[in-house]
N, C-alpha and C positions, 0 to 999 in steps of 0.2 A: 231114473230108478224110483219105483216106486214109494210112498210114505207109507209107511207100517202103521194102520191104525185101530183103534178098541174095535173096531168092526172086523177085521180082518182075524183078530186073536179070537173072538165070538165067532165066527164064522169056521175058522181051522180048530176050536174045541167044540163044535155044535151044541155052545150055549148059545144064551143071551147077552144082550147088551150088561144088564142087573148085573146077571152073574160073573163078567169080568169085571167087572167095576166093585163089585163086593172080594174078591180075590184080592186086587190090586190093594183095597183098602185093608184088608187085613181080619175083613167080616169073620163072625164064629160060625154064622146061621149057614154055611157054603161045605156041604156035604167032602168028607175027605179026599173020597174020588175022582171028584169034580175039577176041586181043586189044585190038583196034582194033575189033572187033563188041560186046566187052564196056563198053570202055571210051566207046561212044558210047551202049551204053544207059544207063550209068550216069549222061551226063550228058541223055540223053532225058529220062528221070523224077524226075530233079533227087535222085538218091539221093545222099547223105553217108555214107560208109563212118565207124563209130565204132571206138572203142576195142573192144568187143566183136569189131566182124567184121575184125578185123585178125589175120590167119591164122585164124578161124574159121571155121563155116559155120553160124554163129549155132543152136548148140545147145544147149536150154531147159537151164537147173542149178538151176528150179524155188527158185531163190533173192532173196529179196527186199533190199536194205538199208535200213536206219532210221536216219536221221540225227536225233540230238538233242543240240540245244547242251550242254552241264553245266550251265549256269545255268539253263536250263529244267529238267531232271533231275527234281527234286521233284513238280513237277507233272505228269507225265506217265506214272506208274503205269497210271492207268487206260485210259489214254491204247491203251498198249503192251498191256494184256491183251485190249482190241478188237481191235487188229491181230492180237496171235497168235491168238486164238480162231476171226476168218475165215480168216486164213491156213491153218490147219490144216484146215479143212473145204475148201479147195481145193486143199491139198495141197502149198501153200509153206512154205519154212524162212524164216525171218528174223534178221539179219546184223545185230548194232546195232554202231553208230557214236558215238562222242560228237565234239563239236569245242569249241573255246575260245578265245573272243572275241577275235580281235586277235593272235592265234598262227595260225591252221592261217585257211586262204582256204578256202572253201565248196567253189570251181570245183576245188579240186585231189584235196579231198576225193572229190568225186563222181566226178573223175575216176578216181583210182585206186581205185576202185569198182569202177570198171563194168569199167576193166580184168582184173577179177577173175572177169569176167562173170556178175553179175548179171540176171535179166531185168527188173529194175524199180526204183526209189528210193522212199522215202517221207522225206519231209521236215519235220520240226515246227519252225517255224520262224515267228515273226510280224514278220520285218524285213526278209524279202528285197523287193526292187522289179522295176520292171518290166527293169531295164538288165541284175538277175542274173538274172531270167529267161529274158532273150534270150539271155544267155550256157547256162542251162540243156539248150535246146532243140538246141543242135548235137549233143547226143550221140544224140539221135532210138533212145532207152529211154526210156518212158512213166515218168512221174515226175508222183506225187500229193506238193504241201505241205499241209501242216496249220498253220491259221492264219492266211494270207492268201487272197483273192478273186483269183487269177488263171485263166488257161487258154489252152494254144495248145495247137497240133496235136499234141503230143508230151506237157503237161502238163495236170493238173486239179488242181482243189483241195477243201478241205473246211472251213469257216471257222465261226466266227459272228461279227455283225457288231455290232462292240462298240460302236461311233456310231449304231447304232439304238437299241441297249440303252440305252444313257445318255441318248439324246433321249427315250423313251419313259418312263424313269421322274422326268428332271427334269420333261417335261410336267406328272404329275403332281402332283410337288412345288408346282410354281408355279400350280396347279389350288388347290392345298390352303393356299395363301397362304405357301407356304412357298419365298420368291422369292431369299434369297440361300444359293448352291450355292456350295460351294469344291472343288476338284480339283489335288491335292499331286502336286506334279512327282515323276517316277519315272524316276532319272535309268539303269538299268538295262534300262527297257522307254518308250525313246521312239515306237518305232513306234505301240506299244498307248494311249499316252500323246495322242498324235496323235488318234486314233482316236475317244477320249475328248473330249477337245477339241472337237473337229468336232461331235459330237454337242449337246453340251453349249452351242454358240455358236450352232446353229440350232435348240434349243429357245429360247433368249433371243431369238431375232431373230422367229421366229414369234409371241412376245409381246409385239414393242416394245422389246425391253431389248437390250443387251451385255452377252455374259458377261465379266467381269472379275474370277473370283473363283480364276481358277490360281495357284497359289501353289507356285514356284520355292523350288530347296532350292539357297542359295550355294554354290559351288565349295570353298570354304574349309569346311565343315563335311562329317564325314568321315560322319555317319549323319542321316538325317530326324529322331531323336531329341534331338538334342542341337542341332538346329536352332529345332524345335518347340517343345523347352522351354524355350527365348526368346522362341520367336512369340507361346506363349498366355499368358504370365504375366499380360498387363495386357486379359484376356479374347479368347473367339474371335468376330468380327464376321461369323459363319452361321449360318445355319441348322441347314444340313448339310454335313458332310466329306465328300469320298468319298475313297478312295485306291484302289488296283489290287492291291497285295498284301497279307496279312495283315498282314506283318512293320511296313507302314506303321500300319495298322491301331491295331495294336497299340503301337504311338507313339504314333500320336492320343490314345487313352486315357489310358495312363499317367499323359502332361504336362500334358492337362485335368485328371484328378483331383489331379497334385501339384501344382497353379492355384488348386486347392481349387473346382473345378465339378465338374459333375453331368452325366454322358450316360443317358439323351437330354434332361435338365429342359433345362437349357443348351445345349447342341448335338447335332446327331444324328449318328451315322458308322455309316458303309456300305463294306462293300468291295467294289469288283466279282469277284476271282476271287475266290470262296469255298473253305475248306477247313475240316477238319473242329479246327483250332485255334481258328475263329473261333465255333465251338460251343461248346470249352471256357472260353473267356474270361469273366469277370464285368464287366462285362455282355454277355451275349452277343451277337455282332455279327452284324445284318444283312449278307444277301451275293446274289449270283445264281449258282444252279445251272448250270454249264456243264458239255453232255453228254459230258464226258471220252471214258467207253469208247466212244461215239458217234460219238466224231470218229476214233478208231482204227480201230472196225467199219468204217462209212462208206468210209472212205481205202482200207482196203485193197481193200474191194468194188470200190470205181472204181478200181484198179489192175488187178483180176483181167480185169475188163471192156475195160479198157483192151489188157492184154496177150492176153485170146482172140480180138484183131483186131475187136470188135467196135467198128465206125467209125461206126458213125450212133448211137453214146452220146449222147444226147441233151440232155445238161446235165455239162461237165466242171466247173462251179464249184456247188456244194451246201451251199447254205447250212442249218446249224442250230439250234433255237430255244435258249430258255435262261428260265429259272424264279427270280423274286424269291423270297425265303426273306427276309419280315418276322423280327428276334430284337428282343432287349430292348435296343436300341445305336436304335433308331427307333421314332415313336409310329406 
């Protein structure tokens, strides 16, 4: 569906650019008739004047923004040199942003963004829902997030789908006789968390089983470590660990070996985001390869796409693959 924009209202009242933009602002110099011409095509086409075309005449500034949390930060290098790379071959700057959890609101963010006039957002973000979605789309600036499955008229995204990933390789596991799976609560990335879950509860259900092997980190203990290293002292009742970041990861190990066990003789662990820490570690840890720069390149494409008015884009949610990386952490 097409984006309704200041050209289209100028076009359906056969003014000018000026003259809708003088409307919209509330000009006095903008003849009564006129006015009353503009302002009825604006509600013809069901146009939403944004922060942009507020005294503008929506003129391109070939400028992109990048919204990324700080707590993602880390991971999103490669992420960022995808985006710039396309970017530059289509002739956009890009604007980074950071925000932090529980201080700055997303909506206010993007708002004073675009007031900045922006032609587009890019979002890395795996927690937003459908409700801040909806709130997204009134500013009707094409806006790609990274990280979740969404899309409306005005947004796309670029994800991969970490509840596939995890039902696909516990399949496996549970193929290979290897039927009790644990997955360590991440009290940081509940979205992704979730996600993991789901996966992980219809691989067991497609076997006959309940998964029952999520293992919550108490409120009262301040790191997964120093939880952990109570959990395993009187052994670990899996097969396999998994966790979501390194940092867990690398807990798990620790406080098996100061248990006085063996990874993988005694249990296996796996991390789902991989990094290239989980290489240096002894024993090294298995992970899956997620196509970082992939997801940057990708997003911004569907942006460019998005913003050269191409409307029949034929898929704004684009999904990516992702690659198991066996180490010494699994048989």
């Amino acid at each position: 569906m097409k984006r309704i924009t200041i050209y289209d209202v100028a076009k359906e009242a056969d003014v000018s650019l000026a003259t809708v933009s003088r409307v919209i602002n509330g000009s006095e110099v903008v003849r009564e008739d006129t006015r009353v011409k503009v302002q009825e095509a604006i509600e013809k086409l069901g146009y939403k004047p944004n922060a942009i075309a507020q005294g503008l005449a929506l003129q391109k500034t070939t400028t992109i923004a990048l919204i990324v949390p700080e707590a993602s930060y880390f991971y999103t290098g490669q992420i960022i040199n995808g985006l710039i790379d396309v970017a530059k071959i289509y002739k956009y700057n890009l604007m980074l942003h950071t925000t932090t959890e529980g201080i700055t609101e997303m909506n206010d963010i993007i708002e004073n963004i675009i007031k900045s006039r922006v032609d587009g957002v890019v979002i890395f973000n795996d927690k937003l829902n459908k409700e801040e979605l909806n709130q997204l789309t009134k500013y009707q600036v094409p806006i790609v997030v990274i990280g979740n499955k969404m899309s409306d008229e005005t947004v796309g995204s670029v994800y991969v789908d970490y509840s596939s990933l995890v039902y696909d390789y516990a399949m496996d596991c549970i193929a290979k006789g290897k039927k009790r799976l644990a997955l360590i609560e991440d009290r940081k990335n509940p979205a992704m968390i979730k996600q993991l879950r789901d996966g992980l509860s219809r691989a067991y259900k497609e076997n006959g089983m309940e998964f029952d092997g999520y293992i919550e980190i108490p409120k009262e203990y301040r790191s997964s470590y120093l939880f952990l290293k109570e959990y395993v002292k009187d052994g670990v009742p899996y097969d396999v660990v998994i966790t979501y970041r390194d940092s867990q990861a690398m807990a798990v190990m620790n406080t098996v070996k100061e248990a006085g066990m063996n990874i993988p003789d005694d249990v296996e662990l796996v991390c789902i985001l991989d990094s290239k820490y989980n290489s240096m570690a002894r024993p090294q840890i298995s992970g899956f390869k997620i196509p970082d720069y992939d997801l940057g390149a990708v997003a911004m494409r569907l942006l460019t796409k998005m913003l050269t008015d191409e409307n029949d884009v034929p898929d704004k949610e684009i999904e990516l693959s992702y690659i198991f990386t066996p180490r010494k952490s699994t048989k």
